[in-house]
Each structure stands twice: as C-alpha cells, then as structure tokens.
C-alpha positions in Angstrom: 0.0 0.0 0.0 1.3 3.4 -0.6 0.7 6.0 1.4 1.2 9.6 1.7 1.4 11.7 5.0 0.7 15.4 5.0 2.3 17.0 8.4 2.8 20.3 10.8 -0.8 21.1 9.8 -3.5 22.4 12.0 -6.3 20.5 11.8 -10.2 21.4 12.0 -11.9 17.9 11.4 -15.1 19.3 10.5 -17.1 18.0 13.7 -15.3 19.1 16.7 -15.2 22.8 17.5 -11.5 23.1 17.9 -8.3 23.5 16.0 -6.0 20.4 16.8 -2.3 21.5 16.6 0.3 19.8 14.9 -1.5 17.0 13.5 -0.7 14.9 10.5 -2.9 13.1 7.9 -2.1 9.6 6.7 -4.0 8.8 3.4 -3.9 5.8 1.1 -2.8 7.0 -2.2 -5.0 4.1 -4.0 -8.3 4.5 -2.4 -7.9 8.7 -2.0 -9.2 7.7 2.0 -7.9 8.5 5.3 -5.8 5.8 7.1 -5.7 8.0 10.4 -5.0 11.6 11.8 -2.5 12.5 14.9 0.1 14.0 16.4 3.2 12.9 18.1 5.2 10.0 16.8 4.9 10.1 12.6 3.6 6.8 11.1 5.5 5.3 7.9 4.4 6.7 4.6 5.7 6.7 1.4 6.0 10.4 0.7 5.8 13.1 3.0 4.3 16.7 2.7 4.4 19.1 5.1 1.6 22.0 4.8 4.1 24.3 6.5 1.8 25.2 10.0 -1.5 26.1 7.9 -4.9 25.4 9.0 -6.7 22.1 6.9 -10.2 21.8 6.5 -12.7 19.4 5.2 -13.7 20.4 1.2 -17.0 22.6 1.3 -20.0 20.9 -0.2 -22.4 22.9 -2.0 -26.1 21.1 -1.7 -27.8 23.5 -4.9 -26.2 24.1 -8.2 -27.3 24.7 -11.2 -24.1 24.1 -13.3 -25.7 24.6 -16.8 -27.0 28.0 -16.2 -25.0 31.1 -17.3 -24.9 33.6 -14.3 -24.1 36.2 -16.4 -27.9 36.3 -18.1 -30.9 37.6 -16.6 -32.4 33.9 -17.5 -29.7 32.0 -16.9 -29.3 30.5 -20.8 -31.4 27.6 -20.3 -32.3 28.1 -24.0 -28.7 27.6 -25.3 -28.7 24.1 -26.5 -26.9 21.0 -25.4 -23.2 21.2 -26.4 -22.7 24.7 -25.4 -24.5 24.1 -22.3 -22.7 20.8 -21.8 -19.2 23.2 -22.3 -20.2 25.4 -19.8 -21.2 23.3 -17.2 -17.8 22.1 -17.2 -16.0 24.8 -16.9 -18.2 25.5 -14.1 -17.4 22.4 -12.3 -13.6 23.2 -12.2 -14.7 26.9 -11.3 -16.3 24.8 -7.9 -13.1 23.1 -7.6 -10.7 25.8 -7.4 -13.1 27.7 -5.1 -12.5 25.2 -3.0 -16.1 23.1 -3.0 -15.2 19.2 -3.3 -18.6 17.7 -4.1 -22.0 19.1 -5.4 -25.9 17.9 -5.2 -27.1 19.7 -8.8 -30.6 21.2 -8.3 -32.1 20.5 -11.7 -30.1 20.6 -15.0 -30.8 20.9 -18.5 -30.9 17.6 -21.4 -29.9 15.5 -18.1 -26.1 17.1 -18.5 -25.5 16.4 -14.8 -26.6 12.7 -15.1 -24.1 12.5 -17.6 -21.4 14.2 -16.0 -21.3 11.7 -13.2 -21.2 9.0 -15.3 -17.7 10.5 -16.9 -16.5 11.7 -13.1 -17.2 8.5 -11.9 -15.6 6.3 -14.5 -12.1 8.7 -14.1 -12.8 10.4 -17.5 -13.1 13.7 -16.4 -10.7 14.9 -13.6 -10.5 18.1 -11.6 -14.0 19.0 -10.4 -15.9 17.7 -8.0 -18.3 14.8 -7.3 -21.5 15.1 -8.5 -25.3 13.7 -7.0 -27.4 14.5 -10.1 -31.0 15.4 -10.5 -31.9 15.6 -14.2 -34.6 17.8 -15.1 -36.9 19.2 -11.9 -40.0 18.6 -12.2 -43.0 21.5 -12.0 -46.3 22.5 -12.9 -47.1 23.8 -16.3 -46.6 27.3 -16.2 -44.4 27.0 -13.4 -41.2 28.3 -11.9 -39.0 25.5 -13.8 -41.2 25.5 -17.4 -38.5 27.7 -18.5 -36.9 26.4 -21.9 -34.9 22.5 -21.8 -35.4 22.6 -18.0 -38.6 21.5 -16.0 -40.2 18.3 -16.8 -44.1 19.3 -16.7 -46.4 17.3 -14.8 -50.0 18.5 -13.6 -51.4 15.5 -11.5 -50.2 13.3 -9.2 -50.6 10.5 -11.9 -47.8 12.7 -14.1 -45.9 12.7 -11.1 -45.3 9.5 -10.6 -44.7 8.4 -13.8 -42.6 11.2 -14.9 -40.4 10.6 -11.5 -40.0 7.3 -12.5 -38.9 7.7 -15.9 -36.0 10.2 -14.2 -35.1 7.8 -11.9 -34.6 5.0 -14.7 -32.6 8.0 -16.4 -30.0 8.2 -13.9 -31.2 10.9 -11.3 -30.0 10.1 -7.9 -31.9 13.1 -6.5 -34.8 14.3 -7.1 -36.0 18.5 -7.5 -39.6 19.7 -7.4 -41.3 22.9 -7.3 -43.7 24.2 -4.6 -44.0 27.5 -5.2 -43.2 30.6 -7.4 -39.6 32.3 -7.9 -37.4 35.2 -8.0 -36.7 34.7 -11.7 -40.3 33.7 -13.5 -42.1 36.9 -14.1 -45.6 35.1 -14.1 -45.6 33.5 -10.7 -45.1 35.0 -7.1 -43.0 33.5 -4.0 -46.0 33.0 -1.8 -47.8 31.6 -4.8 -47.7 27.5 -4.2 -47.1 26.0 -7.4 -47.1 22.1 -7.2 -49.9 20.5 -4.6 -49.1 18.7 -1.5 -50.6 15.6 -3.3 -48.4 16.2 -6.0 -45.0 16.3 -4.2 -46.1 13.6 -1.9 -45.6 11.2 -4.9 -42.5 12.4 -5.8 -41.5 11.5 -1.8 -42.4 8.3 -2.1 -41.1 7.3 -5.6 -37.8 8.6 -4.7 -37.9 7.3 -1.2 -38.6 3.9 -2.5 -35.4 3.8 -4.4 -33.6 5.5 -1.2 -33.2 9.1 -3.0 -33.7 12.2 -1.2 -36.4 14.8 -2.4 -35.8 18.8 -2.8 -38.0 21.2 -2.8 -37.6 24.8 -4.4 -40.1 26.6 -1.9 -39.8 30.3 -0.6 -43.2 31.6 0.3 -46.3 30.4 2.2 -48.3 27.9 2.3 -45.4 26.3 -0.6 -42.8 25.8 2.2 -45.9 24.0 4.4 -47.0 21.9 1.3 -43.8 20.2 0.7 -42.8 19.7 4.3 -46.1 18.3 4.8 -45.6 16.2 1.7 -42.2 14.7 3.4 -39.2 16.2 1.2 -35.8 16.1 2.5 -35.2 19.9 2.1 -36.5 23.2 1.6 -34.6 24.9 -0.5 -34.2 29.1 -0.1 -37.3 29.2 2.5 -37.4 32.4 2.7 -40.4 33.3 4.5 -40.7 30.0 6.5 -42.4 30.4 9.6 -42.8 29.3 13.1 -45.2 26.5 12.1 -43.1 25.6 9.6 -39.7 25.2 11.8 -41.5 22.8 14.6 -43.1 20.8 11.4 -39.6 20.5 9.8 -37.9 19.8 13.2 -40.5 17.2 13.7 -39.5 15.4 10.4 -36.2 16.5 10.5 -36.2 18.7 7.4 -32.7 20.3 6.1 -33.5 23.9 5.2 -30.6 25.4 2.2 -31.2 29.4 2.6 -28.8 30.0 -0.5 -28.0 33.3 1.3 -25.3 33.9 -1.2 -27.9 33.6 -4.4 -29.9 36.6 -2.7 -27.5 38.3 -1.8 -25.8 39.0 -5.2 -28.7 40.5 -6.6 -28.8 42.9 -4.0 -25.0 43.5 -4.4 -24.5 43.6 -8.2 -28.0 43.3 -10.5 -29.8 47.0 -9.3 -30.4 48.2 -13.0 -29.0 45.1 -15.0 -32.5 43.1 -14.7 -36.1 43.6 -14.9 -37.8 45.7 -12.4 -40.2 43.2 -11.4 -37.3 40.3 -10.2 -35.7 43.0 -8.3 -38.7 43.9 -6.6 -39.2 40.1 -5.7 -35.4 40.1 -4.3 -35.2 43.4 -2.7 -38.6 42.3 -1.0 -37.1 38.6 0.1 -33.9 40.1 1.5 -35.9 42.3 4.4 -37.0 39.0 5.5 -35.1 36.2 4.9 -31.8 36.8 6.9 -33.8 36.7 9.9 -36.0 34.2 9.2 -33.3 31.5 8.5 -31.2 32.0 12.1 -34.6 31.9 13.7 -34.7 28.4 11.6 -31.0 27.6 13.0 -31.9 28.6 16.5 -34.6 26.3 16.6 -32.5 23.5 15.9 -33.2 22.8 12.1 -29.9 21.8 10.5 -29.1 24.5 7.5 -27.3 23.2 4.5 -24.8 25.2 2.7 -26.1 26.0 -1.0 -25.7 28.9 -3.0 -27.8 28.3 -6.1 -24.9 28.8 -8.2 -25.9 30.0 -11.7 -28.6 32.4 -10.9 -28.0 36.1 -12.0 -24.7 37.3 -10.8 -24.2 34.1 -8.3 -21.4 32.9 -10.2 -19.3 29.0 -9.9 -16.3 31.0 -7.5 -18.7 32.4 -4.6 -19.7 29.7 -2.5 -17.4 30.1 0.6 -18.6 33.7 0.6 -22.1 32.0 2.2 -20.1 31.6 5.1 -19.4 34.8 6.2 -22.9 35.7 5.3 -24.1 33.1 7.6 -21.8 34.7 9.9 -23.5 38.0 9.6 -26.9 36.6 10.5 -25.6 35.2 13.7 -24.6 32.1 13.0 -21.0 30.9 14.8 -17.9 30.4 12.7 -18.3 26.5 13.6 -22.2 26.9 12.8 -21.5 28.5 9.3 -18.4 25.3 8.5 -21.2 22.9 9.9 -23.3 23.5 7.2 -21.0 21.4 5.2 -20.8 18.5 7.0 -24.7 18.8 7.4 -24.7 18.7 3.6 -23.0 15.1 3.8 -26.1 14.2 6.3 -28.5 15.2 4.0 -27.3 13.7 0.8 -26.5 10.6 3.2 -23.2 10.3 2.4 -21.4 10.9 5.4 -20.1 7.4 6.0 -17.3 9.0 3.6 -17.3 12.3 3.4 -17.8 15.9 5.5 -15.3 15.5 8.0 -11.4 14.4 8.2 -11.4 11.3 10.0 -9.9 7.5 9.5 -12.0 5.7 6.5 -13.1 8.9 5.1 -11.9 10.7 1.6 -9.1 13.4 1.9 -11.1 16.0 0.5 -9.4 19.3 2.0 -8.3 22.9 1.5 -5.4 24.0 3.1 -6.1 28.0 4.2 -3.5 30.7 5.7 -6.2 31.7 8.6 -8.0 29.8 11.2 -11.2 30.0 10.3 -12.9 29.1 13.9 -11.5 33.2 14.0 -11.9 34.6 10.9 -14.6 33.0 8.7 -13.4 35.1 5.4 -10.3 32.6 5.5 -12.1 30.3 3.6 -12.4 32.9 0.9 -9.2 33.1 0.0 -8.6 32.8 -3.6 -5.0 31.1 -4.1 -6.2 28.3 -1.7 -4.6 24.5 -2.4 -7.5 22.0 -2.8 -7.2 18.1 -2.6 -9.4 15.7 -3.3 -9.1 12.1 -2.2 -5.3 13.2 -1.3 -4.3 14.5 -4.6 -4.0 18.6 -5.4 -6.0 19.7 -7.9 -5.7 23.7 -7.2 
C-alpha cells in the first residue's frame, strides 16, 4: 500500500469545535481515504508533505447548483442548446473546484447534463471537479417556476408525477428537485404563490424514497414551504419566509433547510439596473425578510445546509465560501456556518465518507492561511490549495 502523510498542519476535522495542533494526515494513495490523523510520533508513509503550519479543512459541499445556467444572463441561458451548455457546465465544475467546494448535489439541469457528468467523473474520464449527485430535469407545474426552456419536466397531476419521477429515476437521477412554489426569476408567478400541490409532491417523496433518493423542494413563500414539508421532502430549499409552524413541522420530520443566502445576496449586491424591475422587486422584497427568518430556523435546531444556487444572476461558480461569512453575519458561529457542510454530507447521506477528516473517510481538503474558527473570510481566500481524495488539484 502506498501511502502519503501530510504534516505540521492544524487540523479542524469538521465536527469538533476546535483547531488540533500539529497534527498529520495519513492517506492511502489508491483509495484517496484517510488511514488516520494524529500528532506525536509520525507513522510510515511513502511520501511526505508538510503543509508548512497552515490550518486544513474538510472540502466545502455545496447542496444546490445549477451548473448549466450562465450567471451572467438575466435567464440563466437555459435556451442555449446542449453542447454549449454541456461546455459550460464544465467549466463550471472546475470553477467549484478551485473555489474550494469538493462535491455538489445539482438542483435541476438541462438535457440530463449532470446525469451524464457523473457517469464520466465517476468512470475517471473527467478529472478536476468535484463529485457530483445529479437530479436531471426538476420537475413543475405547467406554467411553473421550472417551465422555462430544456429545464422543467411538466407534470400537472399526481398520476404525471409518478410516472414522470419514474422515468428520471430510470434515467440516472439520484436526486430528485420539485417545485412548490413561485420564484425570483419567473415573471408570471409570485413567491407565496404555491405551485405544485401537496398531493403532488407527496408522490414524488415516495417514488424517490422507494429507491432511497432524497427529495428537494424549491419553496420560498407560504403555504409552498408547508405543502412540501407536509408532503415529506428532505429539504426546503431558499425558505425564505418560512415560519414558526413551519420550523416545529420541519424539526419534527427532521427537514434540512438550504437558505442559498449567497444567491440573494448578489442580486442585492451587483444586479440593481441590469435586470427587470419586477425580479428586483421580488429580491429586494425577500432580502428584508429572509436573513432573519433563517437563524430563527437555525436557533430552533433545524440543521441549515450550505447551497448557494450557483448560476442564478450574478451568483457565479467562485462564490460559495462567501455564504459563510454571510451566515456569519446573520448570527450564526464560525463552527455553525463550516457545519453546514458537513450537514450537507447528512442530508445527501453520504457521510459514512465524506464531510469530515477522519480515518475511513476521503481526503477531500483545503489548506487556508487563517484559522477559520477566528476569521470565517479565510475560507475565501482565492490562491487556496484543494485536494481531493489526497491528490492537489488547485
């Protein structure tokens, strides 16, 4: 077995609210896995690399992308057509990469290029970029937030739930992505307009539960957000007006909530006269709100996700870690706002292997000048080194 040790790092494992000092990582070069951490005595390796004192941190997982989408288009170019799409998406999966996010659940994709994408990470053909759970289209009412062009799969009864659910399960979806209510970026719909019934999502719950695939629900007004907890999804996605009844429900059922903080926030930071008068008035109206509503959410004790709904208008593939300041903002801890990471791992129930530095788990880390238990910007930092499963990519 070969094996590599990394050394005279400090260590933040991902779980334990603490920097452990002079610590090493063993990793088996073959598997890309953890053999064991430590300090002290150094254990055999083959090769040796010392990380010179800096502070190592699990790989940030981003639970909502939208890969295909062009951020730099008030529609986000879902009517480009598949080869430049398929281009773009990945170039924006080493953008995630070097930004320092090491796996990403996608949140609904155009001609099924995510499903595909996988296929190629998986089978080593396409290197540098991180792991992917795909969803395939997301599926909505007609008329809805996803009937936009090459995106949403229509259904309008529970019936056409099912079977369309089925048919993107046989496709290769290993998530699934509905839509509850209306959106920032559809000019016919509003957020506290609920789009998809309770009924209707309820299906898509059990289909995908049946094959052990977790459910996502785009939902940021009222009653959308009570529909598709109600209906059993895994997690709300945005939730920006979700309410006290809503948090005990979700706590009951255990609900993950992904505020994409970072999505809303670059509208209010960059779009003001770029876009349509009306989406701004959505986001500009959303924003008063929803910082405050999600750390009521976290206080509570529902477990937040980190997602940024990368592709949106001016929510480019290089701004995920700057949720994590935002989080910070809001009143979330440093450890909180890393959390969100690992609670990304829970969600997509992968955490057996990844979300935190520990024996049997994939060396999928960044390597950052500052501590970031002190300064959360540290994990912005642009000319950060990336691994994943023990080799540097960035």
């Amino acid at each position: 077995m070969s094996k590599t040790i990394f050394t005279n790092i400090n260590l933040f494992n991902g779980k334990d609210d603490e920097i452990k000092a002079d610590n090493y990582l063993l990793v088996d070069d073959k598997t890309g896995k953890i053999i064991q951490t430590g300090t002290g005595q150094l254990p055999q390796a083959d090769k040796t690399v010392d990380l010179g004192g800096k502070y190592v941190i699990p790989g940030l997982m981003n639970c909502h992308t939208h890969i295909f989408m062009d951020p730099t288009t008030p529609d986000g170019g879902s009517s480009a057509g598949v080869v430049p799409s398929t281009v773009r998406a990945v170039q924006h999966l080493h953008d995630l990469l070097k930004s320092g996010v090491t796996y990403i659940r996608e949140c609904g994709s155009t001609y099924n290029i995510d499903i595909e994408l996988e296929k190629l990470i998986k089978a080593g053909k396409l290197s540098k970029v991180p792991e992917i759970m795909s969803a395939g289209h997301p599926f909505s009412m007609t008329g809805g937030h996803g009937d936009m062009p090459n995106f949403g799969r229509l259904v309008d009864s529970p019936d056409e739930m099912r079977k369309a659910v089925r048919q993107g399960i046989k496709e290769g979806a290993k998530a699934i992505k509905v839509m509850a209510t209306g959106g920032v970026m559809t000019e016919s719909d509003a957020l506290d307009q609920p789009q998809l019934s309770e009924a209707e999502i309820h299906v898509a719950v059990e289909e995908a539960h049946h094959k052990g695939l977790i459910v996502a629900a785009h939902a940021e007004g009222n009653p959308g957000i009570l529909n598709a907890i109600k209906a059993g999804v895994d997690s709300i996605e945005h939730g920006f007006y979700v309410n006290d009844e809503e948090i005990k429900l979700m706590l009951e059922k255990g609900t993950y909530l992904t505020p994409t903080i970072v999505g809303a926030w670059a509208f209010i930071e960059y779009a003001p006269g770029k876009i349509p008068d009306w989406e701004m008035a959505k986001i500009s109206a959303a924003w008063k709100d929803l910082r405050g509503n999600i750390t009521k959410a976290k206080n509570a004790g529902v477990k937040i996700t980190l997602g940024t709904d990368a592709g949106t208008p001016f929510n480019d593939f290089t701004m995920t870690p700057q949720e994590l300041p935002l989080l910070v903002e809001q009143g979330f801890t440093n450890f909180e706002a890393l959390e969100t990471s690992l609670n990304d791992a829970k969600l997509m129930k992968i955490d057996d292997e990844y979300g935190t530095l520990e024996a049997g788990k994939y060396a999928d880390f960044l390597v950052l000048d500052k501590n970031p238990l002190t300064d959360i910007t540290a994990v912005v930092q642009k000319d950060k080194a990336v691994y994943k499963k023990g080799l540097r990519a960035y």
